[in-house]
PDB file of N, CA, C, O and CB in Angstrom:
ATOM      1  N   UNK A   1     -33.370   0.452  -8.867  1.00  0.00           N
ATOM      2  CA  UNK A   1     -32.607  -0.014 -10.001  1.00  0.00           C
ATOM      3  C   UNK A   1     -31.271   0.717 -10.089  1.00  0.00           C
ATOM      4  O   UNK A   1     -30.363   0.073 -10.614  1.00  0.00           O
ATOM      5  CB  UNK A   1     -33.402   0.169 -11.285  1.00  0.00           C
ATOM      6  N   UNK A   2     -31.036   1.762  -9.732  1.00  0.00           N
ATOM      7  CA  UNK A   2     -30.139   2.689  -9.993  1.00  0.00           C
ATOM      8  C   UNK A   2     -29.052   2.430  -9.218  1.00  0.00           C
ATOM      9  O   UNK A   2     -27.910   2.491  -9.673  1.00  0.00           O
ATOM     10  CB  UNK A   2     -30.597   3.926  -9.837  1.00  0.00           C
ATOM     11  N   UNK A   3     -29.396   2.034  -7.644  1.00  0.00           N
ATOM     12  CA  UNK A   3     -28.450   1.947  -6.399  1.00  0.00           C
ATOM     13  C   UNK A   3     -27.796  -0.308  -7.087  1.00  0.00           C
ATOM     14  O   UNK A   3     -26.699  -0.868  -7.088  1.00  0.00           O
ATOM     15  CB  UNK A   3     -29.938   2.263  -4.108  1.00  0.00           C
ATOM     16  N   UNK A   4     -28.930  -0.680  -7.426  1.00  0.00           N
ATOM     17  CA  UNK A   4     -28.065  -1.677  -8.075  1.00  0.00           C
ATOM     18  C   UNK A   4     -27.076  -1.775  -9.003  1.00  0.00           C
ATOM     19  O   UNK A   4     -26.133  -2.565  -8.962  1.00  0.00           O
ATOM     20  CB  UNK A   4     -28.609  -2.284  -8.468  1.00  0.00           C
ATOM     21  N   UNK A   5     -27.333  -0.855  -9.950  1.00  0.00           N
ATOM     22  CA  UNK A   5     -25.918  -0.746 -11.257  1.00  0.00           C
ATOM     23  C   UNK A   5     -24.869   0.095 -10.198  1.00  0.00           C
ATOM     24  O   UNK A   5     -23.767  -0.387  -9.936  1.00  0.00           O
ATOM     25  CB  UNK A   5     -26.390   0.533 -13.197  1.00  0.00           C
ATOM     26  N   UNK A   6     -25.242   1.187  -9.709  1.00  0.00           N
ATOM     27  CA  UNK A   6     -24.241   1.852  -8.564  1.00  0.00           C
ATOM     28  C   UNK A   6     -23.485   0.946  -7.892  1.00  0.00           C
ATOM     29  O   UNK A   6     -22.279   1.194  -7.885  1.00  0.00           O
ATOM     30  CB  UNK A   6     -24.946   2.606  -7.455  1.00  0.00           C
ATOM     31  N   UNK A   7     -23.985  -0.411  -7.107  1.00  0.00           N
ATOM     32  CA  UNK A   7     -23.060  -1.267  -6.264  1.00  0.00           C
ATOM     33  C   UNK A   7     -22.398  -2.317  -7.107  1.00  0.00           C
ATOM     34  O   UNK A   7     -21.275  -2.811  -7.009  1.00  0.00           O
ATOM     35  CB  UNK A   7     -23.829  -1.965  -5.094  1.00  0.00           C
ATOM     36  N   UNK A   8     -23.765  -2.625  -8.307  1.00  0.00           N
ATOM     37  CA  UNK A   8     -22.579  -3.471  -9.403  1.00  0.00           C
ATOM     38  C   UNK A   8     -21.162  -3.217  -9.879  1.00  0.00           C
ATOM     39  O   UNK A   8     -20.257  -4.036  -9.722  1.00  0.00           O
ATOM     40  CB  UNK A   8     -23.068  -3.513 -10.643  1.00  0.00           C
ATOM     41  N   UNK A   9     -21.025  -2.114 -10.432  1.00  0.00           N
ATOM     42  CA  UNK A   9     -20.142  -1.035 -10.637  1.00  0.00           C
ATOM     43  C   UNK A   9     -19.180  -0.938  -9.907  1.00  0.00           C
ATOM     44  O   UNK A   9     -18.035  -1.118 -10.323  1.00  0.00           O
ATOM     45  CB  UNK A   9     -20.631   0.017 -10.592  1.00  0.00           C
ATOM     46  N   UNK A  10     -19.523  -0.570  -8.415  1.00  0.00           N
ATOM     47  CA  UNK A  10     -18.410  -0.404  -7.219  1.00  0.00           C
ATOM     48  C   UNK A  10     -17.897  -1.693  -7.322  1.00  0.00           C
ATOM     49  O   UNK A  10     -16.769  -1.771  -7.809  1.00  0.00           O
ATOM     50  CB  UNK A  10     -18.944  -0.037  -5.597  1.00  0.00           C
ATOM     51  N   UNK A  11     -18.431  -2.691  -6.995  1.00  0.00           N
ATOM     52  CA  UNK A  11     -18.192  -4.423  -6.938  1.00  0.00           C
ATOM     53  C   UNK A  11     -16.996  -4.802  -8.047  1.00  0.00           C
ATOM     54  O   UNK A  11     -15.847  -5.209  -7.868  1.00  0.00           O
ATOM     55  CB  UNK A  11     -19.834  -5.396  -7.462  1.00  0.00           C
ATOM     56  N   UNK A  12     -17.884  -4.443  -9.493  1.00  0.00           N
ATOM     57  CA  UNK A  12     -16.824  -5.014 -10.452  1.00  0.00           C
ATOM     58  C   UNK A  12     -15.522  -3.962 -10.228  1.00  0.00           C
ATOM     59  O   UNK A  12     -14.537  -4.598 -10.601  1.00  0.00           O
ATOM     60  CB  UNK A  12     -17.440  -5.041 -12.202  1.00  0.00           C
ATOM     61  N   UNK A  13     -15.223  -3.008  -9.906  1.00  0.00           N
ATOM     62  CA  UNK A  13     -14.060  -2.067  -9.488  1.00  0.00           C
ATOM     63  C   UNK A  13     -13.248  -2.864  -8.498  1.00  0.00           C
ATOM     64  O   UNK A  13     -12.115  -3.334  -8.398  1.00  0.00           O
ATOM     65  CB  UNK A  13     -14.576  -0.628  -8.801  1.00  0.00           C
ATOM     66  N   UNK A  14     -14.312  -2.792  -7.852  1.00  0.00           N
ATOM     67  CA  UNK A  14     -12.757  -3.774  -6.658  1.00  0.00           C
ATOM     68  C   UNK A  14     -12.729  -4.828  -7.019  1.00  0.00           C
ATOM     69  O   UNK A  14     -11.732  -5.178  -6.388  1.00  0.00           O
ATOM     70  CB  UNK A  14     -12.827  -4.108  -4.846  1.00  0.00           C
ATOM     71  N   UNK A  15     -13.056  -5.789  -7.616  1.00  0.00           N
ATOM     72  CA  UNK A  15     -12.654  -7.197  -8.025  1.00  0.00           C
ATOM     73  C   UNK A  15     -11.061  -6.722  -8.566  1.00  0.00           C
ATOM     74  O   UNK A  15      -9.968  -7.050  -8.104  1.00  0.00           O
ATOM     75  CB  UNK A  15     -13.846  -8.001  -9.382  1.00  0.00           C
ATOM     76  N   UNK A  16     -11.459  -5.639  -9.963  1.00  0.00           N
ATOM     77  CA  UNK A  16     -10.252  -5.893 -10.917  1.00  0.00           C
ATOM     78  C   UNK A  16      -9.537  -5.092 -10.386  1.00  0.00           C
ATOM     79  O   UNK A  16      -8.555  -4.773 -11.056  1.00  0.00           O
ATOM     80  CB  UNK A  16     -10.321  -5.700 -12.416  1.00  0.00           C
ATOM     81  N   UNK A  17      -9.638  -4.645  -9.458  1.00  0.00           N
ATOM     82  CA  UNK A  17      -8.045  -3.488  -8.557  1.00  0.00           C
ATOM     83  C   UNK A  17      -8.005  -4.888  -7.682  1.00  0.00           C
ATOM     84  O   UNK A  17      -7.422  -5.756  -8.331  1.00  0.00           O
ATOM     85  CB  UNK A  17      -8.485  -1.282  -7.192  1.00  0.00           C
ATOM     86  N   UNK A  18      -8.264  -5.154  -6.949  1.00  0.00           N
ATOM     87  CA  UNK A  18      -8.026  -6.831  -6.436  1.00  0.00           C
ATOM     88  C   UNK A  18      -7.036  -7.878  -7.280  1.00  0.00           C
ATOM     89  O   UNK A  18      -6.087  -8.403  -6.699  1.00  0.00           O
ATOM     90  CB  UNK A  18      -9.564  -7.631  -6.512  1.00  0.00           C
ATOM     91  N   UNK A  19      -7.248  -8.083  -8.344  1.00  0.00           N
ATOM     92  CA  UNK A  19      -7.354  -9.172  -9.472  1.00  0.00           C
ATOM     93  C   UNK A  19      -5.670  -8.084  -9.717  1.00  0.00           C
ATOM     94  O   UNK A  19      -4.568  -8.518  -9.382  1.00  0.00           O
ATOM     95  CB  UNK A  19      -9.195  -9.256 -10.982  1.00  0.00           C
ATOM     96  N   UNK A  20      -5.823  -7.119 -10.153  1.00  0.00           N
ATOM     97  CA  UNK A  20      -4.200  -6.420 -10.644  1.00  0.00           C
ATOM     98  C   UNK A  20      -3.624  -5.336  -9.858  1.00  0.00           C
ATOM     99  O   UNK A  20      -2.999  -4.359 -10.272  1.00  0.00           O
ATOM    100  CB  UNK A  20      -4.220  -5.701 -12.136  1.00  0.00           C
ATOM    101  N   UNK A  21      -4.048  -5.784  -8.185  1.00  0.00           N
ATOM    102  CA  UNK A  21      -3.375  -4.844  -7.409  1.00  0.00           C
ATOM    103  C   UNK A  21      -1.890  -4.673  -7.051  1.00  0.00           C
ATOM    104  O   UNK A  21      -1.429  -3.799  -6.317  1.00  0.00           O
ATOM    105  CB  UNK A  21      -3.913  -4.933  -6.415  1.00  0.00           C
ATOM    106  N   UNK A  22      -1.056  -5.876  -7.837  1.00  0.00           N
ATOM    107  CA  UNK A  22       0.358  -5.858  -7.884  1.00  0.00           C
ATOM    108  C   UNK A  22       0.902  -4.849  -8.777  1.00  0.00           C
ATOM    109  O   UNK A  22       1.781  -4.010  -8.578  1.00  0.00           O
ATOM    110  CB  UNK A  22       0.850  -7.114  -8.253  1.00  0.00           C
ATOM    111  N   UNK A  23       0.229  -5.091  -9.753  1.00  0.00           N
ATOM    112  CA  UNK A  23       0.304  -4.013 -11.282  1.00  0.00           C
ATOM    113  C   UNK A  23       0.338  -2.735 -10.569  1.00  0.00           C
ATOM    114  O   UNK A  23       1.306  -1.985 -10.440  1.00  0.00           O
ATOM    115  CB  UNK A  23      -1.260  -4.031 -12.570  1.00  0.00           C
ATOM    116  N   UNK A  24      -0.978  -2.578 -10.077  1.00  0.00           N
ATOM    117  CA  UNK A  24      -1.663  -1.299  -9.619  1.00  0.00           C
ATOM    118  C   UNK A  24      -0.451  -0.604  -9.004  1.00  0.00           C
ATOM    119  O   UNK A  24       0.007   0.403  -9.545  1.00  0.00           O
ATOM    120  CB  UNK A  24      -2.981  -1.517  -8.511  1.00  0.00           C
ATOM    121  N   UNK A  25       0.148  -1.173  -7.751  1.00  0.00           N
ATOM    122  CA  UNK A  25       0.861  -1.270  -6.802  1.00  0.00           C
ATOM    123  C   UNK A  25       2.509  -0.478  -7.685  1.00  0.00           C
ATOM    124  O   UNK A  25       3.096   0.603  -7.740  1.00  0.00           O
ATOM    125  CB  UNK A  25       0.765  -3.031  -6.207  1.00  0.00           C
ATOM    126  N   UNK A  26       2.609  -1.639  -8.130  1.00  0.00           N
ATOM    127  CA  UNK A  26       4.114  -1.314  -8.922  1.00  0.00           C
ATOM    128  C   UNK A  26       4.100  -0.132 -10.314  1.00  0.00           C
ATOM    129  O   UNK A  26       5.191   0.205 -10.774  1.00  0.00           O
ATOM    130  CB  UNK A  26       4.695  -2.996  -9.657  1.00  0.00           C
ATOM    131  N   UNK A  27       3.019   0.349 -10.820  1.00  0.00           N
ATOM    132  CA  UNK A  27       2.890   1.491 -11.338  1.00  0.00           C
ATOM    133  C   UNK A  27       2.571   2.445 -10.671  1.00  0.00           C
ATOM    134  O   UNK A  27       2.874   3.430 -11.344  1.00  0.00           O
ATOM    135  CB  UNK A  27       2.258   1.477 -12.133  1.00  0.00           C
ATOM    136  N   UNK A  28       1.943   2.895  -9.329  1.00  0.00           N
ATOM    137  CA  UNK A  28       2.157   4.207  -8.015  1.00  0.00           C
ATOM    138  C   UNK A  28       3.489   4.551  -7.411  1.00  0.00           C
ATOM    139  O   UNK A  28       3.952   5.676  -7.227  1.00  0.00           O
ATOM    140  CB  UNK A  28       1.360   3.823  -6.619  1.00  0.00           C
ATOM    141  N   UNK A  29       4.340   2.690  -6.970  1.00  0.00           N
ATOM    142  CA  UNK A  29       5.352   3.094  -6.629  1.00  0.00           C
ATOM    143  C   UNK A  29       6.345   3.486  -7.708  1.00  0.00           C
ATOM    144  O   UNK A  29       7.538   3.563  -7.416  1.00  0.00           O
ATOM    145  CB  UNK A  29       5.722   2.277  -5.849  1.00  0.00           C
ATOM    146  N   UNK A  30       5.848   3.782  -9.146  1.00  0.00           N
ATOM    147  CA  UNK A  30       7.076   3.969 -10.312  1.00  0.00           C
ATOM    148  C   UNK A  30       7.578   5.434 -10.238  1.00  0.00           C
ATOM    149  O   UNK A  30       8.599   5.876 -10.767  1.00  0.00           O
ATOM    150  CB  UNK A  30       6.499   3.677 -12.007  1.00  0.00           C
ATOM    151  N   UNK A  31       6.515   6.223  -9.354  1.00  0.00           N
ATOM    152  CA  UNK A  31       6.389   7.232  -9.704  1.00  0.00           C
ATOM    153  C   UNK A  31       6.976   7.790  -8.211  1.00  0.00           C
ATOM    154  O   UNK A  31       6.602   7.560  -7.061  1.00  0.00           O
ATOM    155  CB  UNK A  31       5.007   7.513 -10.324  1.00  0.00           C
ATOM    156  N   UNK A  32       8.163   8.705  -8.808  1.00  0.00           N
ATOM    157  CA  UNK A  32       8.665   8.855  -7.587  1.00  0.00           C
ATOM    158  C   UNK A  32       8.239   9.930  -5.764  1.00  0.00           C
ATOM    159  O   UNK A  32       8.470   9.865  -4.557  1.00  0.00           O
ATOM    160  CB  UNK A  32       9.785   9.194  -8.230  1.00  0.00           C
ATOM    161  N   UNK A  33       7.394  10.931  -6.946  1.00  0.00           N
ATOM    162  CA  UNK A  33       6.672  11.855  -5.929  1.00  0.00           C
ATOM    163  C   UNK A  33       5.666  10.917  -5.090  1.00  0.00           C
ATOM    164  O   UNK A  33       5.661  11.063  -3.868  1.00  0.00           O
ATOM    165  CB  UNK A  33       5.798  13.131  -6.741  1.00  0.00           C
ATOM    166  N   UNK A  34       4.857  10.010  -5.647  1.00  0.00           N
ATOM    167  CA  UNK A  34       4.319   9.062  -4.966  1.00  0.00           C
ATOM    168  C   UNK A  34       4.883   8.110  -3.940  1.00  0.00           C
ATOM    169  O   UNK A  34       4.263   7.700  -2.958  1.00  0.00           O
ATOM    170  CB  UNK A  34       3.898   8.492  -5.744  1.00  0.00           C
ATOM    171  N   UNK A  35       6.221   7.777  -4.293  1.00  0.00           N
ATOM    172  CA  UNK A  35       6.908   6.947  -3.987  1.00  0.00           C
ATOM    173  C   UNK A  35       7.248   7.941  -2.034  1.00  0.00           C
ATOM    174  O   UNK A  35       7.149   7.681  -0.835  1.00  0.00           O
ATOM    175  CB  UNK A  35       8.236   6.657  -5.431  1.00  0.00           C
ATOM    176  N   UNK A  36       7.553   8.786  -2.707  1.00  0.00           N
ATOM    177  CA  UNK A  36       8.121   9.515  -1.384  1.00  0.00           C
ATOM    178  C   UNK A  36       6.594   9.877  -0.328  1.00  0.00           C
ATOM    179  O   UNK A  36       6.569   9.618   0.875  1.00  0.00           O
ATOM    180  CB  UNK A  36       9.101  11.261  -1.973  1.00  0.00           C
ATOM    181  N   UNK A  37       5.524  10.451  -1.020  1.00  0.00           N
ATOM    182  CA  UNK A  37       4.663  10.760  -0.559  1.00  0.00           C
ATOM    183  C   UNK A  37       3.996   9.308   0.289  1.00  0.00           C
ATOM    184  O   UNK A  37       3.122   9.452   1.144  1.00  0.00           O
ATOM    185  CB  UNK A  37       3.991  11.474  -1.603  1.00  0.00           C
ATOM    186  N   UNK A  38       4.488   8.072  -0.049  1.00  0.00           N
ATOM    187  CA  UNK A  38       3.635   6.622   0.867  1.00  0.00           C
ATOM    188  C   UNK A  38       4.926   6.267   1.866  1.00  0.00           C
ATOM    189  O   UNK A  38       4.703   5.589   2.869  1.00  0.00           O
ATOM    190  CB  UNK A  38       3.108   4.804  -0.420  1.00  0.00           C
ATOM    191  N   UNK A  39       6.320   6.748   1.569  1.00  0.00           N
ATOM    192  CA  UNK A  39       7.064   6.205   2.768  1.00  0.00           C
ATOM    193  C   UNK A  39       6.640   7.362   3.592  1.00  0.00           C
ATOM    194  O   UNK A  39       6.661   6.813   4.693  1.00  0.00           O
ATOM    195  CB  UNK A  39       8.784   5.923   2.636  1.00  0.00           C
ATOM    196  N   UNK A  40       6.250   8.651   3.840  1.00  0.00           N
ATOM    197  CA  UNK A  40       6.155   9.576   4.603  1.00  0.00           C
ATOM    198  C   UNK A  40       4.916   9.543   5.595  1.00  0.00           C
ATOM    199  O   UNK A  40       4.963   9.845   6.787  1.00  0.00           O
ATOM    200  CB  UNK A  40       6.222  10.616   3.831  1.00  0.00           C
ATOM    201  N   UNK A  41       3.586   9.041   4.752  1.00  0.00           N
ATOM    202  CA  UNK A  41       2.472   8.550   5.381  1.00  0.00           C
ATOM    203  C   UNK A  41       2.807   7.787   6.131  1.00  0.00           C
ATOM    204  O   UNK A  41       2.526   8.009   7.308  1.00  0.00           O
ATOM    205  CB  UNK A  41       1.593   8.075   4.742  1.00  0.00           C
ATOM    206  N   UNK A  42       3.686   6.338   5.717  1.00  0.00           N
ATOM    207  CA  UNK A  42       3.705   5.618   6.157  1.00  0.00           C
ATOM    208  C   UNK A  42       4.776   5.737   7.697  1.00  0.00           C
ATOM    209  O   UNK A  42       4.444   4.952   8.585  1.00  0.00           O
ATOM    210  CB  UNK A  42       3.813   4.888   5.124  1.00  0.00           C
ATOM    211  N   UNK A  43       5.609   6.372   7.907  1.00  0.00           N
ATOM    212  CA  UNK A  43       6.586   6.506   8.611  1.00  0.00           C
ATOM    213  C   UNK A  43       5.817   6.842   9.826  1.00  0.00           C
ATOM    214  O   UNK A  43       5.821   6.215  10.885  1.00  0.00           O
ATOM    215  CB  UNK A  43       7.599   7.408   8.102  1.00  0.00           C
ATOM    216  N   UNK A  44       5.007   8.154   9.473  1.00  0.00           N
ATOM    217  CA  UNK A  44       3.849   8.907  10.502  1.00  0.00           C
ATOM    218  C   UNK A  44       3.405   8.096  11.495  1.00  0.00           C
ATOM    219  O   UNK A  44       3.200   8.541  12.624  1.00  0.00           O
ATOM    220  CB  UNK A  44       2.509   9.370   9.808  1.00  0.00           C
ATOM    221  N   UNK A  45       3.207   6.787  11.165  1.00  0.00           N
ATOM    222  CA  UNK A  45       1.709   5.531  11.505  1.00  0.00           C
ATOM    223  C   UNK A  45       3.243   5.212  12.393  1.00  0.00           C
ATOM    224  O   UNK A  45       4.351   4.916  11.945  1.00  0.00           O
ATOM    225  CB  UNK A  45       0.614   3.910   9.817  1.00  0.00           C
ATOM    226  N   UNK A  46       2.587   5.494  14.393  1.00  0.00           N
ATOM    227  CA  UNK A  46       3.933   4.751  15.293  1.00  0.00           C
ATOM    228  C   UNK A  46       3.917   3.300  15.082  1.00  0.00           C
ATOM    229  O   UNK A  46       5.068   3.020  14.746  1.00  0.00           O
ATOM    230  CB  UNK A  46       3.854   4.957  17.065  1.00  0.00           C
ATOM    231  N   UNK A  47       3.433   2.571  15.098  1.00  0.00           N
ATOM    232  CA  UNK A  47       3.662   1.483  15.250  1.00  0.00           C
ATOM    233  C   UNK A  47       4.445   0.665  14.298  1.00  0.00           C
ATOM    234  O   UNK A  47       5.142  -0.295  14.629  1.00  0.00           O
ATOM    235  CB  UNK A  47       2.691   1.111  15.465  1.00  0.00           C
ATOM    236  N   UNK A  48       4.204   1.331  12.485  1.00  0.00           N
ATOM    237  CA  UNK A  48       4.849   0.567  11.349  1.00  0.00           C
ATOM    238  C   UNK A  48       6.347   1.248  11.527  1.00  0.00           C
ATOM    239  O   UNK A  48       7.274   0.706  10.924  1.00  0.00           O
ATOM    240  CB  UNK A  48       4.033   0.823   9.686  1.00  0.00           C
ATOM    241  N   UNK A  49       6.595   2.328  12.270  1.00  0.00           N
ATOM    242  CA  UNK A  49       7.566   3.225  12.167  1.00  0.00           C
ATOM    243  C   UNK A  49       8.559   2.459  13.228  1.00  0.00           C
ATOM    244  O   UNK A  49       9.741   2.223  12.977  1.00  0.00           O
ATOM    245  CB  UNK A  49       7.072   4.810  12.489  1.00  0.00           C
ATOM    246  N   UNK A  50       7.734   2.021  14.752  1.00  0.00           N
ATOM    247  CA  UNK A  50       8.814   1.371  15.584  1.00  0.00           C
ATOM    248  C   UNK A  50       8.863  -0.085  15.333  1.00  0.00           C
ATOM    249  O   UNK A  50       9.748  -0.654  15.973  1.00  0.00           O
ATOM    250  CB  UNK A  50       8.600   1.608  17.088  1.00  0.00           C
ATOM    251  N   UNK A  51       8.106  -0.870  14.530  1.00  0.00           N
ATOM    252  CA  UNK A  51       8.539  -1.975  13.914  1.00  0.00           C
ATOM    253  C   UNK A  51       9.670  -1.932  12.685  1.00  0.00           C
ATOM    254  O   UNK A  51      10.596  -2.728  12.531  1.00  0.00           O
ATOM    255  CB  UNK A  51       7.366  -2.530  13.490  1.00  0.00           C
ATOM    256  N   UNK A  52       9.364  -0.882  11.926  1.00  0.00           N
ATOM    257  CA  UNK A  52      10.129  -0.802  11.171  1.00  0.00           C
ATOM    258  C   UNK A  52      11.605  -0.592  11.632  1.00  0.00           C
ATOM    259  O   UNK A  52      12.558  -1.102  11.043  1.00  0.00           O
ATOM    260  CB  UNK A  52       9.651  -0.014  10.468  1.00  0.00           C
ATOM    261  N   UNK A  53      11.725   0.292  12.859  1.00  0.00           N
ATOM    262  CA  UNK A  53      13.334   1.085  12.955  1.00  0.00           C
ATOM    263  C   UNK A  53      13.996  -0.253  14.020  1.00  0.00           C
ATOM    264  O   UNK A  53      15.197  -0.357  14.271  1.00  0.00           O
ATOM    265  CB  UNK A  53      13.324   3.220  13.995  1.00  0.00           C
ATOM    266  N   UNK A  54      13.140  -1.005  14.439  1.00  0.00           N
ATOM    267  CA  UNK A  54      13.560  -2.076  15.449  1.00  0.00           C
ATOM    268  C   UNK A  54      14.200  -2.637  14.824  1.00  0.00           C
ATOM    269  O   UNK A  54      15.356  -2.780  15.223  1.00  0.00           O
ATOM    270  CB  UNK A  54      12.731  -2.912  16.099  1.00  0.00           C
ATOM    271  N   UNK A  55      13.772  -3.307  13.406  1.00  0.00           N
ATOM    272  CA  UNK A  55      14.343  -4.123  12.833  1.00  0.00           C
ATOM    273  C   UNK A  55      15.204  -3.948  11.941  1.00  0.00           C
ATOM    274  O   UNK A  55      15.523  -4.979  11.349  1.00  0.00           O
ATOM    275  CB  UNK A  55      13.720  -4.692  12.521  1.00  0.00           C
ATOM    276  N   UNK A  56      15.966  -2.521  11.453  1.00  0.00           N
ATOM    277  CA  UNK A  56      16.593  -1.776  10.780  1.00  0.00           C
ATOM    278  C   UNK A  56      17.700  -1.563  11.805  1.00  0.00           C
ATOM    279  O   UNK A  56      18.790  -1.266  11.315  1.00  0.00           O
ATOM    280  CB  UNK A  56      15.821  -0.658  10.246  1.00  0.00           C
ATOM    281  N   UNK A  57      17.641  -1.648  13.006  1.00  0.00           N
ATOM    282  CA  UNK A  57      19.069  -1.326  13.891  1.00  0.00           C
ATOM    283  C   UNK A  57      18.746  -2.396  14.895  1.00  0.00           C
ATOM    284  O   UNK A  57      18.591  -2.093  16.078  1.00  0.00           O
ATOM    285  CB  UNK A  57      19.314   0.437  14.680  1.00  0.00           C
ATOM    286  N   UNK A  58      18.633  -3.686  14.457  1.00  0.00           N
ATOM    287  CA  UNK A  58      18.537  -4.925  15.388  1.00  0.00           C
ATOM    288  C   UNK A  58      20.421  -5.599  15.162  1.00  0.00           C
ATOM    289  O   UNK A  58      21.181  -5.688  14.198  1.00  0.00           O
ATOM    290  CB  UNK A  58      16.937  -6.273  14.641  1.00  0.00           C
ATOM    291  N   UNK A  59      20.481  -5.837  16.183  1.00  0.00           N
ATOM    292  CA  UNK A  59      21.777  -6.269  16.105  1.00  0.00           C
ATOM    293  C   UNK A  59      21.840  -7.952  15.266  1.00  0.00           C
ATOM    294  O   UNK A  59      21.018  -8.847  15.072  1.00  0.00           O
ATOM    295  CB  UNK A  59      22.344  -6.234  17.769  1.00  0.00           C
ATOM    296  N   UNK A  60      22.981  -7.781  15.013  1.00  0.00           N
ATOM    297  CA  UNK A  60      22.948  -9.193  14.248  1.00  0.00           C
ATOM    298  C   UNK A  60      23.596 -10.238  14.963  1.00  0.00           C
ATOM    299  O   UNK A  60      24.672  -9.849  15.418  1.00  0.00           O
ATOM    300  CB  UNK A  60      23.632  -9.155  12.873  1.00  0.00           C
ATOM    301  N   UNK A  61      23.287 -11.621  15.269  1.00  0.00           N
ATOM    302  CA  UNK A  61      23.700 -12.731  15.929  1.00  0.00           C
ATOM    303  C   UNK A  61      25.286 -13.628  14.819  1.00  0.00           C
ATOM    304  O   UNK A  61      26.266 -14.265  15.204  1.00  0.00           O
ATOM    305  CB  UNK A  61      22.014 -13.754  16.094  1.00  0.00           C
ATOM    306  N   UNK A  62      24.846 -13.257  13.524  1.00  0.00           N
ATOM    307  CA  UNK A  62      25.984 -13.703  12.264  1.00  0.00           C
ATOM    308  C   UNK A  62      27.071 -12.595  12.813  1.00  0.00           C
ATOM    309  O   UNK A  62      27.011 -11.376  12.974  1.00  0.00           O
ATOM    310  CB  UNK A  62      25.372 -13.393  10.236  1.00  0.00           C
ATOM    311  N   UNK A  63      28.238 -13.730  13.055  1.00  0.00           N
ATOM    312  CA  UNK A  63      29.654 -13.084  12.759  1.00  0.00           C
ATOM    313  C   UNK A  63      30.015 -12.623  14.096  1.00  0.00           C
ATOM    314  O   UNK A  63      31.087 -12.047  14.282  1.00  0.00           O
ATOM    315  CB  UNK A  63      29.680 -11.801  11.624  1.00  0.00           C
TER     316      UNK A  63
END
């Protein structure tokens, strides 16, 4: 009985972080120590880092 209210519980949690994870989202990034602390994680990770810088110094075909 116990491990059922336990997974109910977990369940209804992620629905409503699901359901207002934009909210969620845009009140972590409000905060600026946070803010700095997820581009830094994020930079770490090679692959989001050389997708990211590819397309940040991709030359432009306009003009």
């Amino acid at each position: 009985m116990r491990i059922i209210l336990i997974f109910g519980a977990v369940l209804s949690t992620m629905l409503a972080a699901y359901k207002w994870r934009y909210k969620i989202v845009n009140m972590l990034l409000a905060v600026s120590v946070l803010r700095k602390l997820g581009v830094i994680i994020t930079m770490n990770i090679p692959s989001i880092k050389n997708k990211f810088l590819s397309n940040l110094f991709k030359k432009s075909s306009i003009g």
